[in-house]
C-alpha positions as CSV (number, residue, x, y, z in Angstrom):
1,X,-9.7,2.7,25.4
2,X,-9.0,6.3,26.4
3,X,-12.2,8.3,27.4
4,X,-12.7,11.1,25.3
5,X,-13.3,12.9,28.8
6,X,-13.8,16.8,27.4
7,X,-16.2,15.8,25.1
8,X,-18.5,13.9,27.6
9,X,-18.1,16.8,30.0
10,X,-20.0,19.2,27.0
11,X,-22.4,16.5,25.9
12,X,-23.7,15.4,29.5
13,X,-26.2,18.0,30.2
14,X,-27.6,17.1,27.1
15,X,-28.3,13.0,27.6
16,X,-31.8,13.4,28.4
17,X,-32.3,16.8,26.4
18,X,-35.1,16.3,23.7
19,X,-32.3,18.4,20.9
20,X,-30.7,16.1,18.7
21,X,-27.3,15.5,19.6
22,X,-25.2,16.0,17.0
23,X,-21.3,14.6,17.1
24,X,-19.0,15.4,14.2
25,X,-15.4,15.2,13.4
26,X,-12.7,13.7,10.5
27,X,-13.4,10.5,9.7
28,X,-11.7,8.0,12.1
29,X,-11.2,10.9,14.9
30,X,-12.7,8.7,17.3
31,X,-16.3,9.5,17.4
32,X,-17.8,5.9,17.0
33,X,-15.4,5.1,20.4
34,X,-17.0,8.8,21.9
35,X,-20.7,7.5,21.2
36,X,-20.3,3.9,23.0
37,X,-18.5,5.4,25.4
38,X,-22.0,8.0,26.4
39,X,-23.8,4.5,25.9
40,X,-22.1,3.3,28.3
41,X,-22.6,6.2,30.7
42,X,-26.4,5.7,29.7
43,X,-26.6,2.4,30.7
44,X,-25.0,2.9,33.7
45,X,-26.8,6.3,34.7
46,X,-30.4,5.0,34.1
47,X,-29.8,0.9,35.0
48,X,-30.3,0.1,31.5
49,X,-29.5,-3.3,30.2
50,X,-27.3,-3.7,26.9
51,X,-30.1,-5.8,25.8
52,X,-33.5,-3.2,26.9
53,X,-34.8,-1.5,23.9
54,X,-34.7,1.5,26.0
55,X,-31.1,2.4,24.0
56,X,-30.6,1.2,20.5
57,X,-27.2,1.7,19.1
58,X,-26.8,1.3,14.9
59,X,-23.4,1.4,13.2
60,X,-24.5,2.0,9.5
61,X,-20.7,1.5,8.9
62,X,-21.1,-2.2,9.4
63,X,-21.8,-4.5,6.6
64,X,-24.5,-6.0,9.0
65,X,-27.1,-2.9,9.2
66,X,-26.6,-2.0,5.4
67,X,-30.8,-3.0,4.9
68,X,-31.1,0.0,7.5
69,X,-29.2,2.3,5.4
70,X,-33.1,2.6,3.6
71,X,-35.2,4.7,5.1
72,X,-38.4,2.7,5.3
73,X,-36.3,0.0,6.9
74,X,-34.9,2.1,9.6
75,X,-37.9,3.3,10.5
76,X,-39.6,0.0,10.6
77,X,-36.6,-1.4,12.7
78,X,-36.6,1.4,15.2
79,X,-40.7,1.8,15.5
80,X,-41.4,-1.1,17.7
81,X,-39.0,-0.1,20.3
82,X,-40.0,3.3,21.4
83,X,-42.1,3.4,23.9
84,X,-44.4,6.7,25.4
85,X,-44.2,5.2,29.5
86,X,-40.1,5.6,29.2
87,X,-37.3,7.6,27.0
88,X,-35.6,5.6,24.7
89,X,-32.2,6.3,23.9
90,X,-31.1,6.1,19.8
91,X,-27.6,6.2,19.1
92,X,-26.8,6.1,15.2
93,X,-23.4,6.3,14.2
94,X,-21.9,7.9,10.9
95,X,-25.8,8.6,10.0
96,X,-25.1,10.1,6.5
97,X,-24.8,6.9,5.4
98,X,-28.9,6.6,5.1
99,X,-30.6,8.2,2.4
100,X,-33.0,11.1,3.4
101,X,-32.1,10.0,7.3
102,X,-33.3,13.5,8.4
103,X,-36.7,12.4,7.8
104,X,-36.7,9.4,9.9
105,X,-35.2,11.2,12.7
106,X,-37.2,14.4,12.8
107,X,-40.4,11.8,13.1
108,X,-38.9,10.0,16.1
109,X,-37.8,13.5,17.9
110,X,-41.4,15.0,17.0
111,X,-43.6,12.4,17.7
112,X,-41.6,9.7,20.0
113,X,-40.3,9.7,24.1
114,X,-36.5,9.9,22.6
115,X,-33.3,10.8,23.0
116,X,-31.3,11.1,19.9
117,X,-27.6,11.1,19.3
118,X,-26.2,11.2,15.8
119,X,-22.2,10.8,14.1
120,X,-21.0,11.9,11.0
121,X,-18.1,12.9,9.0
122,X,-19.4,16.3,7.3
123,X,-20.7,19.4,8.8
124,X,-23.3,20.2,5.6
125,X,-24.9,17.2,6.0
126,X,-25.2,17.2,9.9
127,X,-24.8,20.4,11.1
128,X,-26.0,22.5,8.3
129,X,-28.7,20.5,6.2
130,X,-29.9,18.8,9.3
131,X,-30.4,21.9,11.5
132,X,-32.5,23.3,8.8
133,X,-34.8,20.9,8.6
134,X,-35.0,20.4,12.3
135,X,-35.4,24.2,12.8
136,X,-32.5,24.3,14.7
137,X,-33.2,21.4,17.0
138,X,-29.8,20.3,17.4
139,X,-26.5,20.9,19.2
140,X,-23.4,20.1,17.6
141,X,-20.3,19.2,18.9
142,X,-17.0,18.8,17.0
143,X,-14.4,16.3,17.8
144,X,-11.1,16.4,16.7
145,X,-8.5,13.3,16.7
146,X,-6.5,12.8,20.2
147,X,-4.7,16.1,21.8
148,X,-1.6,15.9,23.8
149,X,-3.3,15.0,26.9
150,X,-5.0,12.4,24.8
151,X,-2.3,10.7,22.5
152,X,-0.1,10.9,25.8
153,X,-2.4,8.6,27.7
154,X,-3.1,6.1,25.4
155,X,0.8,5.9,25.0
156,X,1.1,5.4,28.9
157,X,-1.7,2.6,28.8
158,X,0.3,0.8,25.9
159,X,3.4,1.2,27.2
160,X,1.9,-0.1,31.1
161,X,0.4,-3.1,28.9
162,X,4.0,-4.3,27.6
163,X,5.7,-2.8,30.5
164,X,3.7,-2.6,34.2
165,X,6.4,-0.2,35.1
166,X,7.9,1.8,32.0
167,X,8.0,5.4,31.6
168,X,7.9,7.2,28.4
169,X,9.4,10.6,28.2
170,X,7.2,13.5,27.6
171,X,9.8,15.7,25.5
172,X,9.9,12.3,23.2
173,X,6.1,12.0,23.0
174,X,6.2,15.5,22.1
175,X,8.3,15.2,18.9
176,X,6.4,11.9,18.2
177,X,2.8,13.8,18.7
178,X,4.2,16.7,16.3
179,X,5.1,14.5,13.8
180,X,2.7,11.6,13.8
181,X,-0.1,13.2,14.9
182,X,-3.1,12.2,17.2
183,X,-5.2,9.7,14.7
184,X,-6.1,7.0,16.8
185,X,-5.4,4.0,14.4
186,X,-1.8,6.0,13.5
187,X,-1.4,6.0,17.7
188,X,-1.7,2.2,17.8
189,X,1.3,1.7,15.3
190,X,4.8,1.3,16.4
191,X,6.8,1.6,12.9
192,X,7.1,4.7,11.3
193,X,6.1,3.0,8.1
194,X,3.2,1.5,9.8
195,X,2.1,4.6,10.7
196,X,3.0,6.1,7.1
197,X,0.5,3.1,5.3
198,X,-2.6,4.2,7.6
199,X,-1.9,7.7,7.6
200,X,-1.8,7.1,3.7
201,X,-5.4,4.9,3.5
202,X,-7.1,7.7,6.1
203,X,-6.3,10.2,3.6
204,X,-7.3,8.5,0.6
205,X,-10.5,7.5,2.3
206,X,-11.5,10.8,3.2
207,X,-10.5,12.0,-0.3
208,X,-13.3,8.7,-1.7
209,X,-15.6,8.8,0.6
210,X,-16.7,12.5,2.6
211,X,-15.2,14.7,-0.6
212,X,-15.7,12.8,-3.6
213,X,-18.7,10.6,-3.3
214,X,-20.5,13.1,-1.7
215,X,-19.6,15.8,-3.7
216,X,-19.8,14.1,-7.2
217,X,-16.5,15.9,-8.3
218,X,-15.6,14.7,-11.9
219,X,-11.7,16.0,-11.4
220,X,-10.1,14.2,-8.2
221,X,-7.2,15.4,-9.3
222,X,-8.0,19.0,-9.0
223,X,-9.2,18.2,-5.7
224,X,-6.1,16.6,-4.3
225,X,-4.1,19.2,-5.7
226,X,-6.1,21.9,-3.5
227,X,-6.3,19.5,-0.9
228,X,-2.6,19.0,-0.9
229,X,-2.0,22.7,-1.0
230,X,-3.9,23.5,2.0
231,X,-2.6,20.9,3.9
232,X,1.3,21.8,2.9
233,X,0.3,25.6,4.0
234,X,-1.5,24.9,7.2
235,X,-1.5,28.1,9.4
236,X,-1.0,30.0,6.2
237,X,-4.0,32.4,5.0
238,X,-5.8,31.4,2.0
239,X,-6.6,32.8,-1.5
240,X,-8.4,30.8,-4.2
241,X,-7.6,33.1,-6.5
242,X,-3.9,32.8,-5.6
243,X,-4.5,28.7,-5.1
244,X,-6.0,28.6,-8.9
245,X,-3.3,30.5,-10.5
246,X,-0.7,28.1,-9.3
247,X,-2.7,25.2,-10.1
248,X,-3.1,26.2,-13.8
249,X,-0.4,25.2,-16.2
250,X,-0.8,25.2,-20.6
251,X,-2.8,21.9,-19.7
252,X,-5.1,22.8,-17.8
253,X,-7.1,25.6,-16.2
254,X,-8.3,26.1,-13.0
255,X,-11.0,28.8,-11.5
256,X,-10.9,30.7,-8.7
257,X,-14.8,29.7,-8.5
258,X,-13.8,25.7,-8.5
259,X,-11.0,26.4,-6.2
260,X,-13.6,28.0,-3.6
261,X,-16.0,25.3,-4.1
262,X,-13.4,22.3,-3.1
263,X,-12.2,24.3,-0.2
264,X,-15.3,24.4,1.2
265,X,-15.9,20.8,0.6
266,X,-12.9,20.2,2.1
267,X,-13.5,22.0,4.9
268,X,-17.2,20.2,5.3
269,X,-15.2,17.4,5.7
270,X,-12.9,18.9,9.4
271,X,-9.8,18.2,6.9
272,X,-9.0,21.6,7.7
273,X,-10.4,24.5,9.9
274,X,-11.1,27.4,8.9
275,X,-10.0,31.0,11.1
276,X,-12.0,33.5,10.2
277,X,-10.3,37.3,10.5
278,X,-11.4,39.6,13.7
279,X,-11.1,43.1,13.9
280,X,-10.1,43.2,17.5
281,X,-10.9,46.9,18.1
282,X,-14.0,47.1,16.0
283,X,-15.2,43.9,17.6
284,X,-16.2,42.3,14.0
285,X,-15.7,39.6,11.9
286,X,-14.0,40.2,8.5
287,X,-14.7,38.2,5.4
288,X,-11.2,38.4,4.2
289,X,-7.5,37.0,4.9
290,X,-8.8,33.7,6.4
291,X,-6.4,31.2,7.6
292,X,-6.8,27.5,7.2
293,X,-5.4,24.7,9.6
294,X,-5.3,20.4,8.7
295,X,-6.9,18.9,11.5
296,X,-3.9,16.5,12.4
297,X,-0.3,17.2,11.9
298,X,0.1,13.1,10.7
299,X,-1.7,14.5,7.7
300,X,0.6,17.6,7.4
301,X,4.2,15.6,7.4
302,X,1.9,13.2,5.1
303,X,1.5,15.6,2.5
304,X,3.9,18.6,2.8
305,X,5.9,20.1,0.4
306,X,7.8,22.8,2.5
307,X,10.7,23.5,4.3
308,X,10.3,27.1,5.1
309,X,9.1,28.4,8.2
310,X,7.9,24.3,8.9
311,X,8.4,24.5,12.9
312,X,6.4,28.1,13.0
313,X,3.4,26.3,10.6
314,X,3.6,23.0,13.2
315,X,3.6,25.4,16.3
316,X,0.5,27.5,14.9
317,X,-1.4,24.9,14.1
318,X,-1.2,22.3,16.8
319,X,-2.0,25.4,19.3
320,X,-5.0,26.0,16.7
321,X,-6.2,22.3,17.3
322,X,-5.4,22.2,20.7
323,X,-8.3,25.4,21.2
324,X,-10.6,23.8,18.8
325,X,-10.6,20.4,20.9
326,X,-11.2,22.5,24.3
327,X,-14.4,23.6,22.6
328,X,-13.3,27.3,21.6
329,X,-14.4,29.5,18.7
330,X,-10.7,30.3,17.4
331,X,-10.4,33.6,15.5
332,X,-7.6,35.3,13.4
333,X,-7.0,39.0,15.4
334,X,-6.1,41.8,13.2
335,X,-5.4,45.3,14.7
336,X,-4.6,48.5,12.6
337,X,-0.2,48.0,12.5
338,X,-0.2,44.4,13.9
339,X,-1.8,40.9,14.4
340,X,-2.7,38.9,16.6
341,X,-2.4,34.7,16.0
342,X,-5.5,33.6,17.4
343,X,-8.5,35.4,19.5
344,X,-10.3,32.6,21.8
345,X,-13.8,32.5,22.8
346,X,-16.3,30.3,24.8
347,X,-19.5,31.2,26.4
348,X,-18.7,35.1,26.1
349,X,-15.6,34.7,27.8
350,X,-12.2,35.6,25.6
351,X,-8.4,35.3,25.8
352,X,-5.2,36.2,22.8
353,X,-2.7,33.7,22.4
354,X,0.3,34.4,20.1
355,X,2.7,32.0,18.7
356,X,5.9,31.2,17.7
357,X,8.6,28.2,17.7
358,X,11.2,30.2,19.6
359,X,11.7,33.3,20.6
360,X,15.8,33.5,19.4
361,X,16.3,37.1,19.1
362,X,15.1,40.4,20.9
363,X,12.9,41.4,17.4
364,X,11.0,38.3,17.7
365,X,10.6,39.0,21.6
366,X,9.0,42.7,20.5
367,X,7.2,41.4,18.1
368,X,5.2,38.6,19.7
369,X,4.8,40.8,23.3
370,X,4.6,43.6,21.2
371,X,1.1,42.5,19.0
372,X,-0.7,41.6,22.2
373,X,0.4,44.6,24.2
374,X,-1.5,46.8,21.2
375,X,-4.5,45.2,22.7
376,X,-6.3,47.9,25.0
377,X,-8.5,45.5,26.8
378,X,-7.9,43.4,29.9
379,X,-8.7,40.1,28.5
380,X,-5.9,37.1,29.4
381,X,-3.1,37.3,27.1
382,X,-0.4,34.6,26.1
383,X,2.4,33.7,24.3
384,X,3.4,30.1,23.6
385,X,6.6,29.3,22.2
386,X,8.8,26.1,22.6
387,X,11.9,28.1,24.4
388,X,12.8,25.6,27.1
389,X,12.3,28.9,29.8
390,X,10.0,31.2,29.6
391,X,9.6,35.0,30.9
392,X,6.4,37.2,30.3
393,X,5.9,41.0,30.2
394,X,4.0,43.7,31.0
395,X,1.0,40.6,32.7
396,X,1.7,38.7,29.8
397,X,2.4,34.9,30.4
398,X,4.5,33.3,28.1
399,X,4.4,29.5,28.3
400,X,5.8,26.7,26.8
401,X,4.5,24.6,24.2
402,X,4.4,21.2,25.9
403,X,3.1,22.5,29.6
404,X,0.4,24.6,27.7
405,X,-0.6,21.2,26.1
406,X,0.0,19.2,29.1
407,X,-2.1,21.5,31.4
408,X,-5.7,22.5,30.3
409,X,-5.6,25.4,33.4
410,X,-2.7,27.2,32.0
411,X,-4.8,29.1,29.8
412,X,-7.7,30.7,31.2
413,X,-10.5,33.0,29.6
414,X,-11.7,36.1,30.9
């Protein structure tokens, strides 16, 4: 089991916090493993027993607690074991599950000695419905599936299971990591059509389950087909006007109104992220020209339908997840001739990274050094590419793709 060690880092300060902890990710990203693993540290931090009341951990995923998935019952269940003379620690995992579970948890943190961590697979229910009736008593924190770090670990512990002294190559587990992704259950396969039949029952899963279930959508095959699109045009930026015109044929029409409403339901589930445009020199956000990016690139070699510009889209957007999993705000920079890939941020502190697959010609050179040197601030600036050497310019670094992945202090914020 690989601890999910950045995302323990952010949510330590918080164990004992009285805000509702609030984990959320894609479905099967890992955050049932990231909750027993804080249990764990629990129960070693405060000498707790796996069998005290003082930490109760519910998985209302399993066939065993589906009686708790009322809210009467959970509340019934839980009641006996709180206790005003010591904190007791609630741990519920993939939450949405219980009807009107907001409820039931905003009596425990209101009138209860508690600690309350929650999972779930869709940021309206946690992070948006749940804030609002909490009045913003809650911190959220997104987790995405395995990074490079991550996915390369787990591969060194499987390979030092089979092999107490092999050594896997880290240009190899780069390819594999590009095209495979960082899904744990796709990790654990060795055959590529293995990895092709989970990859396939995630997706359809997440399609069921966090999009259409909870949505009530009548067409599934409207959504799959905007679904599919964003996912085939990862890094790209996004119209649902443009999206609704290609889905419309002399069979069927499509709105630019639906189209809008199944991206954000897509995006609800962490399918896809969304990178909102930032004027860099008038310091704002813009409502327009927003790019979207899958979550995992399994999903993208999954579901693609391109050919063009494929290595740029995987380069963009596995730097976009990479930011996202380190805890960043990731923007879209725009600036008046020129623009900028992606505008970082985290606790006021900001860098620019620009992207590309290689750097071939002396245009492309201008023109990724060239966007960033338009910038007229001193904040960090960087330009990741996967050119086996690398030169920056003008206090630019340039780095390459697999050391930025590999090494969290390459990129720094100012």
């Amino acid at each position: 089991m690989i601890l999910r060690t950045q995302y323990l880092e952010r949510i330590r300060p918080f164990y004992d916090s009285e805000l509702i902890k609030v984990i959320t990710g894609v479905r099967r990203c890992g955050k049932s493993v990231l909750l027993k693993q804080i249990a764990d540290e629990i129960h070693a931090k405060h000498f707790v027993s796996a069998e005290s009341d003082a930490l109760v951990f519910v998985d209302f995923d399993d066939y065993a607690n589906r009686e708790l998935t009322d809210p009467d019952k959970l509340y019934r269940h839980i009641k006996p074991k709180l206790s005003d003379e010591r904190k007791t620690y609630l741990l519920f995992d993939e939450i949405q599950n219980v009807r009107d579970f907001e409820l039931v948890v905003n009596s425990f943190n209101t009138t209860d000695n508690v600690s309350i961590f929650l999972t779930g697979s869709n940021s309206k229910l946690l992070s948006g419905e749940l804030a609002t009736r909490l009045g913003g008593r809650t911190v959220s924190f997104h987790v995405m599936p395995f990074n490079f770090r991550e996915f390369c670990c787990f591969k060194e512990a499987q390979l030092h299971s089979e092999v107490p002294e092999g050594h896997l190559d880290e240009s190899m587990l780069l390819d594999e990591y590009l095209t495979w992704g960082g899904f744990p259950l796709v990790c654990g396969q060795e055959l590529a059509e293995s990895r092709r039949v989970v990859l396939d029952n995630l997706y359809n899963s997440i399609v069921l389950r966090d999009i259409i279930q909870r949505n009530k959508i009548s067409s599934a095959t409207t959504l799959e087909n905007v679904l599919d699109y964003l996912i085939a045009n990862s890094s790209s930026t996004v119209s649902g006007n443009n999206i609704a015109a290609e889905l419309t044929d002399s069979v069927r029409k499509v709105s630019a109104p639906t189209v809008y409403d199944l991206i954000r339901y897509i995006e609800e589930a962490y399918v896809v992220g969304r990178a909102e445009r930032y004027d860099i020199r008038g310091k704002k956000k813009l409502r327009f020209e927003a790019k979207e990016y899958v979550c995992d690139l399994g999903l993208f070699h999954l579901r693609k339908n391109r050919v063009k510009d494929e290595w740029n889209c995987v380069v963009e957007t596995v730097v976009y997840n990479e930011l996202i999993s380190r805890g960043m705000q990731v923007y879209v920079g725009k600036l008046h001739k020129s623009k900028v890939d992606f505008v970082a941020e985290r606790d006021g502190r900001r860098c620019y990274v620009q992207v590309a697959y290689v750097m071939a010609s002396e245009a492309t050179i201008d023109r990724e050094f060239g966007a960033l040197e338009a910038i007229g601030d001193n904040y960090p600036k960087y330009v990741i590419s996967m050119d086996p050497v690398v030169a920056g310019r003008n206090g630019i670094t340039h780095a390459r793709l697999i050391d930025f992945l590999r090494d969290e202090s390459l990129l720094r914020l100012g």
